[in-house]
C-alpha positions as CSV (number, residue, x, y, z in Angstrom):
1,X,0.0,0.0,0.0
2,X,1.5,3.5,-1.2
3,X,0.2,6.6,0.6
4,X,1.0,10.6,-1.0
5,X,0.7,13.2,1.2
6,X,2.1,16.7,0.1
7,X,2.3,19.4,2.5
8,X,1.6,23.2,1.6
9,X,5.2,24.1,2.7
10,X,7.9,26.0,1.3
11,X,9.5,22.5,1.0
12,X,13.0,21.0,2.6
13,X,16.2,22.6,1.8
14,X,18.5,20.4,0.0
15,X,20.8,20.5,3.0
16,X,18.4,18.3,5.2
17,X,16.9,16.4,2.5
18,X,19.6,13.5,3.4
19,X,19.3,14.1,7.3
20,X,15.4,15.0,7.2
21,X,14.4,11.4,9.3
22,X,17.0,11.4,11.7
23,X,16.5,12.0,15.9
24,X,16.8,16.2,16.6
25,X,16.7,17.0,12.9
26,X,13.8,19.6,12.2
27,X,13.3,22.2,9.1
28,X,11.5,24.7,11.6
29,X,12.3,26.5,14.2
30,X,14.9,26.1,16.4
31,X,12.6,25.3,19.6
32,X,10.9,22.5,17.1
33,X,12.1,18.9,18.4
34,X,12.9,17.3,15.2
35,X,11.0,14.0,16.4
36,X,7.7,13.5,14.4
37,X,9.6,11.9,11.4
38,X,11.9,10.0,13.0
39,X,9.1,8.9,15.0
40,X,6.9,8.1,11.4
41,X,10.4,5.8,9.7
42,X,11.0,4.1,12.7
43,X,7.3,3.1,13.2
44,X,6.8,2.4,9.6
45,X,10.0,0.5,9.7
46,X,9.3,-2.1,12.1
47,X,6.1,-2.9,10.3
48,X,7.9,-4.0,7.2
49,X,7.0,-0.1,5.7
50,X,9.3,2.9,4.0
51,X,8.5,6.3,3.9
52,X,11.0,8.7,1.0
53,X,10.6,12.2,0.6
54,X,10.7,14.1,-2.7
55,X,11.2,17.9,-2.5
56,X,12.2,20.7,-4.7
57,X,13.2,24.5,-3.5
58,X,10.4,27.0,-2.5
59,X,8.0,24.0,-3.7
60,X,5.6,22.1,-1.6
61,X,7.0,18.3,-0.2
62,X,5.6,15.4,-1.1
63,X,6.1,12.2,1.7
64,X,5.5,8.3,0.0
65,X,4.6,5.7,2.7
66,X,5.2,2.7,1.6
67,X,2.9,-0.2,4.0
68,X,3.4,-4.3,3.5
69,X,0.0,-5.4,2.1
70,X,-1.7,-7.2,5.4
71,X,-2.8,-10.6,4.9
72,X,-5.3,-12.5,7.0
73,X,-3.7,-15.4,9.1
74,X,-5.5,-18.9,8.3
């Protein structure tokens, strides 16, 4: 299962693009945490999932969640 979601944003400069999902990391503020998309990979990670991030300067960002298709046990 592959869920698009694209913010309004002025997007994520290039220098974080590579850093973007790591622990402390945040395009904000400095008093922002930098822990909702570490928190999102990690998650998404230990369910068999993916999330990548495509973004282009002063353009909005646009997140791909990749989920394992569930399968009923028999």
């Amino acid at each position: 299962v592959i869920i698009t979601v694209r913010d309004t944003g002025p997007g994520i400069p290039d220098s974080l693009l590579n850093r973007i999902f790591e622990l402390n990391v945040s395009s904000g503020s400095e008093r922002k945490l930098g822990f909702g998309l570490w928190w999102v990979r990690s998650n998404l990670h230990r369910c068999g999932g993916d999330i990548t991030i495509e973004s282009l300067p002063d353009e909005p960002a646009c997140f791909r969640l990749q989920l394992p298709r569930w399968e009923k046990p028999r």
